[in-house]
SELOKE-10443 format. One record per residue: residue number from 0; residue in three letters; chain; x, y, z of N, C-alpha, C, O, CB in turn. Coordinates in Angstrom, 1 decimal. Glycine has a CB too. Example, Ala and Ser with C-alpha at 12.3 -4.5 7.8 and 13.67 -1.06 7.14 Angstrom:
<nodes>
NODE resi resn chain    nxx    nyy    nzz   caxx   cayy   cazz    cxx    cyy    czz    oxx    oyy    ozz   cbxx   cbyy   cbzz
NODE    0  ala     A   13.2   -5.7    7.8   12.3   -4.5    7.8   13.2   -3.3    7.8   14.2   -3.3    8.5   11.3   -4.5    9.0
NODE    1  ser     A   12.8   -2.2    7.1   13.7   -1.1    7.1   12.9    0.0    7.9   13.4    1.1    8.0   14.1   -0.6    5.7
</nodes>
This chain:
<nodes>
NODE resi resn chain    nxx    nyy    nzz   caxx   cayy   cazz    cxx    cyy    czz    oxx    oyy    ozz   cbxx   cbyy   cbzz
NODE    0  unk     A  248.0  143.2   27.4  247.8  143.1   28.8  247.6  141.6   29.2  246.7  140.9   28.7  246.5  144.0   29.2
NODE    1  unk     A  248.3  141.3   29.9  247.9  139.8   30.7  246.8  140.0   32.0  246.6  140.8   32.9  249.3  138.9   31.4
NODE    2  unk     A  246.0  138.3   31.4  244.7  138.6   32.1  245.1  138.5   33.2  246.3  138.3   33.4  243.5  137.7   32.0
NODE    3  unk     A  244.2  138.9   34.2  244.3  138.7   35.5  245.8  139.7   36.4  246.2  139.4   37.5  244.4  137.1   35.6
NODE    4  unk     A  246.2  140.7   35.5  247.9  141.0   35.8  247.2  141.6   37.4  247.8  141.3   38.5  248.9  142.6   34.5
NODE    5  unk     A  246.3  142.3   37.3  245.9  143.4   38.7  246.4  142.4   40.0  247.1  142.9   40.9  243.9  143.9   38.8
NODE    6  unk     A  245.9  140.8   40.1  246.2  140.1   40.7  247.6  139.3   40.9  248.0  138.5   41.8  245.5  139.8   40.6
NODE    7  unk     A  247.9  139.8   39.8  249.8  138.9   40.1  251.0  140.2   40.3  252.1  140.0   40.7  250.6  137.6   38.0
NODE    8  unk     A  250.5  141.4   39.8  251.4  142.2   40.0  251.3  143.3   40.6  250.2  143.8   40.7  251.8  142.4   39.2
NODE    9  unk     A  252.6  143.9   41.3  252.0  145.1   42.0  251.6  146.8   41.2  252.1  147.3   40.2  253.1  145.3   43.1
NODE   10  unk     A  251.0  147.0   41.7  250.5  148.3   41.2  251.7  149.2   41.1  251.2  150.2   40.7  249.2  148.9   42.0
NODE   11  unk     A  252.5  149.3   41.2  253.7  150.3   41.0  254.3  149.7   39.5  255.1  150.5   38.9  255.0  150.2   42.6
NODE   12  unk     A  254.1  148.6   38.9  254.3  147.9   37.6  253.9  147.7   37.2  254.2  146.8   36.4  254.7  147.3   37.3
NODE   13  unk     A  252.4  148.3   37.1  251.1  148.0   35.8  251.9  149.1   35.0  252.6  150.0   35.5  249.0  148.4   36.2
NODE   14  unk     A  251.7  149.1   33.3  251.9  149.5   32.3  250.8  150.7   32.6  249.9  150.6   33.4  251.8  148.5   31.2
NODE   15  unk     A  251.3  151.6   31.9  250.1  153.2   31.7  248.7  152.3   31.0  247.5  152.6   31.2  251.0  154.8   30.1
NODE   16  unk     A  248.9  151.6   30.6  247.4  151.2   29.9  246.8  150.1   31.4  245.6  150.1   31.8  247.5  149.9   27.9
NODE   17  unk     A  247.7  149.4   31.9  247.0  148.5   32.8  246.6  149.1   34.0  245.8  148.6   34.8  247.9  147.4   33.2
NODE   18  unk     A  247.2  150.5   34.1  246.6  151.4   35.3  245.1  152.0   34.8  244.2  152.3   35.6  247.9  152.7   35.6
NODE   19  unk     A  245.2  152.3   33.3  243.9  152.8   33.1  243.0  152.3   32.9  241.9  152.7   33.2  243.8  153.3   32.4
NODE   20  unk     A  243.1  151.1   32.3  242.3  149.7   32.4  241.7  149.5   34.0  240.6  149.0   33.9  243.4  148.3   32.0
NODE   21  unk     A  241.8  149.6   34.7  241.3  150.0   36.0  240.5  150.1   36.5  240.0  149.4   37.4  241.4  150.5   36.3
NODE   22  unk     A  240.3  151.4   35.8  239.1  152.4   35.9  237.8  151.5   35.3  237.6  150.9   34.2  239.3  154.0   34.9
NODE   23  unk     A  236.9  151.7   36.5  235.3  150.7   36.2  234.4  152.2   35.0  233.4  152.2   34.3  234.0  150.3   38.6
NODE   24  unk     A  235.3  153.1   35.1  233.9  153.8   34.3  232.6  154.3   34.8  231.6  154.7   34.3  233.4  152.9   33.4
NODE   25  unk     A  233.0  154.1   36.1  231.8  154.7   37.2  231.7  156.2   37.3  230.8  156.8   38.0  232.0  154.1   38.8
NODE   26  unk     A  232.6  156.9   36.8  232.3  158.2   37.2  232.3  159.4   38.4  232.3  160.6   38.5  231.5  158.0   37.0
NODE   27  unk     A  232.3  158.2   39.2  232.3  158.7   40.6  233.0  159.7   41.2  232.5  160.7   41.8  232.6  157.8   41.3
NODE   28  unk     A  234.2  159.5   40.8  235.4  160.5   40.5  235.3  162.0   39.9  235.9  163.0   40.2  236.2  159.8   39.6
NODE   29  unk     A  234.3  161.8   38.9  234.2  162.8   38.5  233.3  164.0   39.3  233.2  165.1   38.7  233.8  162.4   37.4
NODE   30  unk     A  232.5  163.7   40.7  231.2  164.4   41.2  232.2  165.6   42.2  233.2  165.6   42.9  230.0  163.0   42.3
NODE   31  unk     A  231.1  166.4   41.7  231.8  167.3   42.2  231.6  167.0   44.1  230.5  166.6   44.6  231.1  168.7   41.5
NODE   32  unk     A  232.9  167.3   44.8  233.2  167.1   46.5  233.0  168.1   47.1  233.4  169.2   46.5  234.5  166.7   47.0
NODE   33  unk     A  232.6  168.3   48.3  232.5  169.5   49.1  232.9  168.6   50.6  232.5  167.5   51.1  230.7  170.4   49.0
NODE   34  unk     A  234.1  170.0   51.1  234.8  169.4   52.4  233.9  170.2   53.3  233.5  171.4   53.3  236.6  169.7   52.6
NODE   35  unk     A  233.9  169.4   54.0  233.3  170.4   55.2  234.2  170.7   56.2  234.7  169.8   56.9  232.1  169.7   56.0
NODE   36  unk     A  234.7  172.3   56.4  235.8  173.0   56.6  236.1  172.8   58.5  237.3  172.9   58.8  235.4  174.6   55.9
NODE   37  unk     A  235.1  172.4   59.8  235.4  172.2   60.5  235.8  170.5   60.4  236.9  170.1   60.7  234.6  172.7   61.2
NODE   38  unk     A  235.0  169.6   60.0  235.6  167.9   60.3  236.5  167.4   58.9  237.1  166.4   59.3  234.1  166.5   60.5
NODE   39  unk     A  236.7  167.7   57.8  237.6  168.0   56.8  237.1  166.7   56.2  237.8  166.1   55.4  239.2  168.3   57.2
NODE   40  unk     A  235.6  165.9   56.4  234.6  165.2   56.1  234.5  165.5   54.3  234.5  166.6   53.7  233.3  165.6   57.2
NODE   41  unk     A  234.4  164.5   53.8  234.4  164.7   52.2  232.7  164.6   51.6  232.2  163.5   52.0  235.5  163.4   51.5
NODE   42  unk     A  231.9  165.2   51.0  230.7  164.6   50.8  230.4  165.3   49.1  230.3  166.4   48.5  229.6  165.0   52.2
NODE   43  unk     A  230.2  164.0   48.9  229.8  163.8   47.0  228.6  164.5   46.8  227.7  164.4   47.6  229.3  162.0   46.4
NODE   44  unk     A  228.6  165.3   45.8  227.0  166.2   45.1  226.8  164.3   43.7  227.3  163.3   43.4  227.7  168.9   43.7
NODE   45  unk     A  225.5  165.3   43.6  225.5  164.3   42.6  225.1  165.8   41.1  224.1  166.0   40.4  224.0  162.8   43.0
NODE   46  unk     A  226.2  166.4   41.2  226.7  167.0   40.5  228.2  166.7   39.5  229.4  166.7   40.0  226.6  167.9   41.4
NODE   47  unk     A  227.9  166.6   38.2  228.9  165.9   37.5  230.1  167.1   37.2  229.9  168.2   37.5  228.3  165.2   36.0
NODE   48  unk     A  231.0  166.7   36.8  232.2  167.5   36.0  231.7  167.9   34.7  231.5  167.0   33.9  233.6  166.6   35.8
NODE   49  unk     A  231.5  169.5   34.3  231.3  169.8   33.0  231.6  169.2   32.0  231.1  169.5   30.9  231.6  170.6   32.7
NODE   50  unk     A  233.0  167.9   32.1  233.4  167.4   30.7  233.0  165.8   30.8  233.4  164.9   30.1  235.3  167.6   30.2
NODE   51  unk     A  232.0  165.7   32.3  232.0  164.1   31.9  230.8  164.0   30.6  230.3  165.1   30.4  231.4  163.0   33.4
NODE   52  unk     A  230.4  163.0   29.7  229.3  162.5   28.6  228.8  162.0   29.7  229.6  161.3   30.4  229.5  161.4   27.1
NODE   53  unk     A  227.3  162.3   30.2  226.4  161.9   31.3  225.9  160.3   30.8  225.2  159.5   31.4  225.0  163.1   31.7
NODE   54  unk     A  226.4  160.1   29.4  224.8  159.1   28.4  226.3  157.7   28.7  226.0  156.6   28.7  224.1  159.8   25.5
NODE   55  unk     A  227.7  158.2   29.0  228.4  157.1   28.6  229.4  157.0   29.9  230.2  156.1   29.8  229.0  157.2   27.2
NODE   56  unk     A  229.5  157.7   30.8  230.5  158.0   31.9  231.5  158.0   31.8  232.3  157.5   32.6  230.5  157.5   32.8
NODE   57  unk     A  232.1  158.5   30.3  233.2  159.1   30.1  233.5  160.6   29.9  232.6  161.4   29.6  233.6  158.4   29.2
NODE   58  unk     A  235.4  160.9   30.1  235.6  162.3   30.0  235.7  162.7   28.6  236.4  162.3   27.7  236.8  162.6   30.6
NODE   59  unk     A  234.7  163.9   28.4  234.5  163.8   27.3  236.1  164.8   26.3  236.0  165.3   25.1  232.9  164.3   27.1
NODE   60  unk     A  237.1  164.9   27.2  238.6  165.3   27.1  239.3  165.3   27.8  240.0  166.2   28.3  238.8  166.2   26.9
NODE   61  unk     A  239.3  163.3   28.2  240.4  163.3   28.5  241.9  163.5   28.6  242.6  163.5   29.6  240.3  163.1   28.5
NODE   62  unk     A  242.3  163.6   27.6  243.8  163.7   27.5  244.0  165.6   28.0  245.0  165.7   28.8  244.3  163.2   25.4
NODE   63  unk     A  243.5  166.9   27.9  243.4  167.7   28.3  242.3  168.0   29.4  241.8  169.1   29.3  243.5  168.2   27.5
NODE   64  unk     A  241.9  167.0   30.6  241.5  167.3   31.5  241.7  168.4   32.3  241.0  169.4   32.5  241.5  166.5   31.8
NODE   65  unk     A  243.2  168.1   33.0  244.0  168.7   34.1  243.7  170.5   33.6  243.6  171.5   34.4  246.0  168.1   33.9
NODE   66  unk     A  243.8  170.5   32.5  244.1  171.9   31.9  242.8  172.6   32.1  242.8  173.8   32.4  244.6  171.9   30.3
NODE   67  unk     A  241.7  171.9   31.9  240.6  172.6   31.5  239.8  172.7   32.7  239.0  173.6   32.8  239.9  172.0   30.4
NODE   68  unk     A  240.0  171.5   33.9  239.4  171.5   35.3  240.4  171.1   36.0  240.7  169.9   36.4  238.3  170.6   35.4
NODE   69  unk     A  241.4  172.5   36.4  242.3  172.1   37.6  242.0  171.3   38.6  242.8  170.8   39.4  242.9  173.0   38.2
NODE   70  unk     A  240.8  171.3   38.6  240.8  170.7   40.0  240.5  168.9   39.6  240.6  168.0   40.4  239.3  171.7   41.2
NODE   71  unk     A  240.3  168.7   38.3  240.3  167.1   38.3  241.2  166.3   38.8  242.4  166.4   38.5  240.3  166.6   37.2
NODE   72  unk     A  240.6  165.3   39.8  241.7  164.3   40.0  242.9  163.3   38.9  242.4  162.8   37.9  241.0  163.4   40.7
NODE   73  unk     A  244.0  163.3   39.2  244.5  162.4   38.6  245.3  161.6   39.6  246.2  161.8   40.4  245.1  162.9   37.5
NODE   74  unk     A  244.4  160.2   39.1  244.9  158.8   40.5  246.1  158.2   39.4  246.1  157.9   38.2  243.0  157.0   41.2
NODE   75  unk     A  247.1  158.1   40.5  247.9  157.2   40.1  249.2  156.7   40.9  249.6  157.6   41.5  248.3  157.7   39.1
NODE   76  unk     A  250.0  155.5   41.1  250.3  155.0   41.8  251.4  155.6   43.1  251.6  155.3   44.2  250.6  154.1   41.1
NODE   77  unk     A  251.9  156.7   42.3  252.8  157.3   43.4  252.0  158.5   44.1  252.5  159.2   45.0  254.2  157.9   42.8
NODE   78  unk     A  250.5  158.6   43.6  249.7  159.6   45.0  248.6  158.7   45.7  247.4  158.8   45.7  248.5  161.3   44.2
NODE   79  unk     A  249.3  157.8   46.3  247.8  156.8   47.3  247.2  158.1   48.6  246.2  157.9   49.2  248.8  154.9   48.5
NODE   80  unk     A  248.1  159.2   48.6  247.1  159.8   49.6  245.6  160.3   48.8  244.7  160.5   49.6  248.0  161.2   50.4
NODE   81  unk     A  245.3  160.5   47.6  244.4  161.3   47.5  243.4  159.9   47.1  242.3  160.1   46.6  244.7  162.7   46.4
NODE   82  unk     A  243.7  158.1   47.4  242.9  157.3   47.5  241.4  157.9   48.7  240.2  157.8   48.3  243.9  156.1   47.8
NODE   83  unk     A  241.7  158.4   49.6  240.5  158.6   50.4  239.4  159.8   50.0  238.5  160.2   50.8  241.0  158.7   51.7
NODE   84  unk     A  239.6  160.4   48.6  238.7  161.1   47.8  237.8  160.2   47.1  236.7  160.7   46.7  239.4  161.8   46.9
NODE   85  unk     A  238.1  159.0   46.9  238.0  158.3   45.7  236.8  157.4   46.8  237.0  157.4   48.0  239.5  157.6   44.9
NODE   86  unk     A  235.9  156.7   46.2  235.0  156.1   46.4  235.2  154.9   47.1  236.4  154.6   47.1  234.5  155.9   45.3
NODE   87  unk     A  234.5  154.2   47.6  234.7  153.2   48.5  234.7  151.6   47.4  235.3  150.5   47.4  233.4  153.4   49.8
NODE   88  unk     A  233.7  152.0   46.5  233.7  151.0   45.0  234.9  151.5   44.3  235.0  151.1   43.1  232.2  151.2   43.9
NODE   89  unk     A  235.9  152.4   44.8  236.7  152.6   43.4  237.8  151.2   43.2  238.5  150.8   44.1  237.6  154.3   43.6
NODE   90  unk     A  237.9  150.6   42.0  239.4  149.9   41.6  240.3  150.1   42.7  240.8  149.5   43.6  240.1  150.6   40.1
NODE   91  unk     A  240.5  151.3   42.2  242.2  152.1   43.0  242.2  151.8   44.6  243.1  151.7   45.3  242.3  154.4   42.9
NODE   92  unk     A  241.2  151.7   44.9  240.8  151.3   46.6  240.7  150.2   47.0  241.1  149.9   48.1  239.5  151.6   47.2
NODE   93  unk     A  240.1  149.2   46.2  240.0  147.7   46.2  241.7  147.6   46.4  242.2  147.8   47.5  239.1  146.8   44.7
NODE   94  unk     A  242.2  147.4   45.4  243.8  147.1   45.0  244.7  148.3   46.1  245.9  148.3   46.3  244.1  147.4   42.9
NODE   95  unk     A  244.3  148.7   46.4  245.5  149.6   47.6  245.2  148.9   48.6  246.2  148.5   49.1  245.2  151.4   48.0
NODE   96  unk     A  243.7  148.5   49.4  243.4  147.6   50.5  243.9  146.2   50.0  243.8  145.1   50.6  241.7  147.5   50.8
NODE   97  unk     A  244.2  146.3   49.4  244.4  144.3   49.2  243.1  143.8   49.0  242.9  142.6   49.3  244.9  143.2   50.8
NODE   98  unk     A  242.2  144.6   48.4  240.9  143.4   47.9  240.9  142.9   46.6  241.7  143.1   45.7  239.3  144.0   47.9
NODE   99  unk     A  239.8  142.2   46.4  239.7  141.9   44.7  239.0  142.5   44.0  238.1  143.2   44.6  239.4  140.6   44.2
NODE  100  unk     A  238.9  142.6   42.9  238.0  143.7   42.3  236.7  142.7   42.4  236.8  141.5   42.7  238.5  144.2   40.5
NODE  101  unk     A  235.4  143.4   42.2  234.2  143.0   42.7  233.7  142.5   41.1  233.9  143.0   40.1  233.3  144.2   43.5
NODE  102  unk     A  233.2  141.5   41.4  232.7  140.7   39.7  231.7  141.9   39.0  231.1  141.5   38.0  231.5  138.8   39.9
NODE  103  unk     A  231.4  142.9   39.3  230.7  143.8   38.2  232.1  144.4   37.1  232.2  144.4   35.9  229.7  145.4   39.2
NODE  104  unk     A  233.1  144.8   38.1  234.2  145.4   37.0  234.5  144.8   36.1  234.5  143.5   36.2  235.4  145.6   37.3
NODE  105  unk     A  234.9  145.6   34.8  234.8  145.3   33.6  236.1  144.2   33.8  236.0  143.2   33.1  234.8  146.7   32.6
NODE  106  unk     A  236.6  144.3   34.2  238.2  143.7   34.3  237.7  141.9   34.5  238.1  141.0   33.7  239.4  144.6   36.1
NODE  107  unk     A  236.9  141.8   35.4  236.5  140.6   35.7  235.0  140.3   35.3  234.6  139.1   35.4  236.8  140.3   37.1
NODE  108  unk     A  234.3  141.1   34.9  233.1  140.8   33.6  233.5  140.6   32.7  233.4  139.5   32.4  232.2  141.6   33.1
NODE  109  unk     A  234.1  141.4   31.8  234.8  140.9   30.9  233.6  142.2   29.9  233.5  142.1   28.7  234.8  138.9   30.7
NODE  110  unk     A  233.2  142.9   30.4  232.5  144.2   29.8  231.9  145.2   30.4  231.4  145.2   31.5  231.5  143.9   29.1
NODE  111  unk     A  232.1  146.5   29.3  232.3  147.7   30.0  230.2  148.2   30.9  229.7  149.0   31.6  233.1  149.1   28.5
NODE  112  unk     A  229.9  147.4   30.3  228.6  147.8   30.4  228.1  147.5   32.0  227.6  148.3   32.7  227.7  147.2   29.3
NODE  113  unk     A  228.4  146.0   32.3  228.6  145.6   33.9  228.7  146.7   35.0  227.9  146.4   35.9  229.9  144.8   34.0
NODE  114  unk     A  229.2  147.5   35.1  228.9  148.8   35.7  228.0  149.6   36.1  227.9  150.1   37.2  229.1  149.2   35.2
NODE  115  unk     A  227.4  149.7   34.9  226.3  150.7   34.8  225.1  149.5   35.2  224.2  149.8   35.9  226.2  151.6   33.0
NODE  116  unk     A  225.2  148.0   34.6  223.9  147.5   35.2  223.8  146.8   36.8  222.7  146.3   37.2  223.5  146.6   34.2
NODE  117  unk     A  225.0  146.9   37.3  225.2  146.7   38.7  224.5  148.2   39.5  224.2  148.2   40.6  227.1  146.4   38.9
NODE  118  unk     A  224.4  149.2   38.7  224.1  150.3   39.4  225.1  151.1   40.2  224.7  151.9   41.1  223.1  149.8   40.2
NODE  119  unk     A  226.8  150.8   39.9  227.8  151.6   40.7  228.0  152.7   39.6  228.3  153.8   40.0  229.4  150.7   41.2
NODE  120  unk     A  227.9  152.7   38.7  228.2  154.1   37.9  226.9  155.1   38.4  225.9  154.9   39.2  228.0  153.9   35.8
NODE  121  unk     A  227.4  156.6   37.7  226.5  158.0   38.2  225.5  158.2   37.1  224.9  159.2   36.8  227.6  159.5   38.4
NODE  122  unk     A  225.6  156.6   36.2  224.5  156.8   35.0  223.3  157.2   35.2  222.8  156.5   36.1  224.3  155.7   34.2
NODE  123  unk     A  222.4  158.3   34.6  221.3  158.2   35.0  221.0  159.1   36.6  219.9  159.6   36.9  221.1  156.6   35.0
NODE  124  unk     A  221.6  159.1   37.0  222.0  159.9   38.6  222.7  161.0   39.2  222.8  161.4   40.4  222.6  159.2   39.2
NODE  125  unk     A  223.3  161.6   37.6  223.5  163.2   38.0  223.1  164.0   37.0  222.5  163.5   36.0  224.9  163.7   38.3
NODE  126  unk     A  223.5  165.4   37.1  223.0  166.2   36.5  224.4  167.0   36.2  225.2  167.0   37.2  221.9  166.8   37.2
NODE  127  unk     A  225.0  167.9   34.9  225.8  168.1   34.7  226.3  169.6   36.0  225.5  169.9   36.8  225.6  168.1   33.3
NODE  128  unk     A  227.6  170.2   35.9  227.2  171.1   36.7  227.4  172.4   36.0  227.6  173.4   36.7  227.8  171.0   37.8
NODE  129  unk     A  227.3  172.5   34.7  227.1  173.5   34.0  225.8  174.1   33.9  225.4  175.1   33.3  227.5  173.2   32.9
NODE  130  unk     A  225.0  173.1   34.8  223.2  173.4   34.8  223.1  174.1   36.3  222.3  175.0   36.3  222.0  171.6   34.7
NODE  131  unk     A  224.0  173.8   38.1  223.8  174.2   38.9  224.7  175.0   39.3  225.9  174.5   39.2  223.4  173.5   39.5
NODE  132  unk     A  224.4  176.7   40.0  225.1  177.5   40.3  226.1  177.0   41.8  225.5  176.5   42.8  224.1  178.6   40.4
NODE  133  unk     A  226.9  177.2   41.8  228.4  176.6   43.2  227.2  177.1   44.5  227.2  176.4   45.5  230.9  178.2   43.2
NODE  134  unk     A  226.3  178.0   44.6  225.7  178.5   46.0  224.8  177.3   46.1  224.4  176.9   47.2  224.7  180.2   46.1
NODE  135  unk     A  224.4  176.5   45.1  223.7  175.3   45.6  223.9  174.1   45.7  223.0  173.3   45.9  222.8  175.1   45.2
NODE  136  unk     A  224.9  174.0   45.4  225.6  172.7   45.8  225.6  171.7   46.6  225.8  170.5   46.3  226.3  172.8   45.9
NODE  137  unk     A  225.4  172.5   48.0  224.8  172.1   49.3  223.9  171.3   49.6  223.7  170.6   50.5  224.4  172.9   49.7
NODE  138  unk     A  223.0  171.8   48.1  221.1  171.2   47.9  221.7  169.8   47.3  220.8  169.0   47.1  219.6  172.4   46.3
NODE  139  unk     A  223.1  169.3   47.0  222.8  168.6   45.8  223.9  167.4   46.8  224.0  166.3   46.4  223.2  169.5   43.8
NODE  140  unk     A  224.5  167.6   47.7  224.7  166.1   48.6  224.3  165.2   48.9  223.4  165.0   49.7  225.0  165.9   49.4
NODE  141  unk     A  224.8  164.4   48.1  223.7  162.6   48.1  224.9  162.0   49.4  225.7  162.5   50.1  224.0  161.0   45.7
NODE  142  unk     A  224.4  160.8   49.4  224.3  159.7   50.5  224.6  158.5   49.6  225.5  157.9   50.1  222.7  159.5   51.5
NODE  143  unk     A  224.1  158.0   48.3  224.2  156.8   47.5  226.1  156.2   47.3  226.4  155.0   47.4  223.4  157.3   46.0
NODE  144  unk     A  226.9  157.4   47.1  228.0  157.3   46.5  229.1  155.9   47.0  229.7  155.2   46.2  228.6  158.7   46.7
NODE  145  unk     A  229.0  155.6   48.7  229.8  154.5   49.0  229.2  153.3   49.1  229.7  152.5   49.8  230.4  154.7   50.1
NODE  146  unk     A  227.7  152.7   48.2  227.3  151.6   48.5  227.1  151.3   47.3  226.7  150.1   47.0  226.4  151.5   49.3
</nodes>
């Protein structure tokens, strides 16, 4: 990977690794969404995906996500519409707006841990959702997720 590529090239010609390289590891992505069916308003639980590792904010199967949680997102350069699911800290949002990535990302720290001590990961801040029944979900919409 060449350093700095996010900034010299366009995102339709990052390599499969330079697209996944990307990803800050925040998790965010992973929280379970609830639409609210009259304003079609998106709002984050701080309820995780059964296969995220809560201790490391990774999928703990990725390569068979899609299969196991149809409904997981998968971001990638030819679906920018489902960018406005995605976090306001996300990579994929910075670089679709034309911003730069924010000096906590690993990409420009230069480590994965920068993340979690900037406080943008869901480390520490959810709860899996194999622990809360779908009728309470409601109870479990945070406010933290776009700052």
């Amino acid at each position: 990977m060449n350093a700095n590529y996010w900034q010299t090239k366009s995102w339709h010609a990052f390599s499969p690794e330079e697209w996944e390289a990307l990803c800050d590891g925040c998790a965010r992505c992973c929280l379970v969404k609830l639409e609210d069916e009259q304003t079609g308003e998106i709002h984050y639980t701080n309820i995780a995906c059964q296969l995220l590792n809560l201790s490391d904010c990774r999928c703990r199967d990725y390569k068979h996500r899609q299969h196991r949680v149809p409904t997981c997102m998968v971001i990638s350069p030819d679906r920018p519409d489902i960018l406005n699911l995605l976090p306001d800290t996300c990579a994929y949002r910075y670089l679709f707006e034309q911003q730069p990535l924010p000096g906590w990302h690993p990409l420009v720290s230069g480590s994965r841990q920068s993340v979690h001590d900037a406080g943008i990961s869901v480390k520490g801040k959810v709860v899996s959702e194999k622990y809360i029944h779908p009728e309470q979900y409601e109870d479990h919409i945070i406010d933290w997720i776009n700052t």
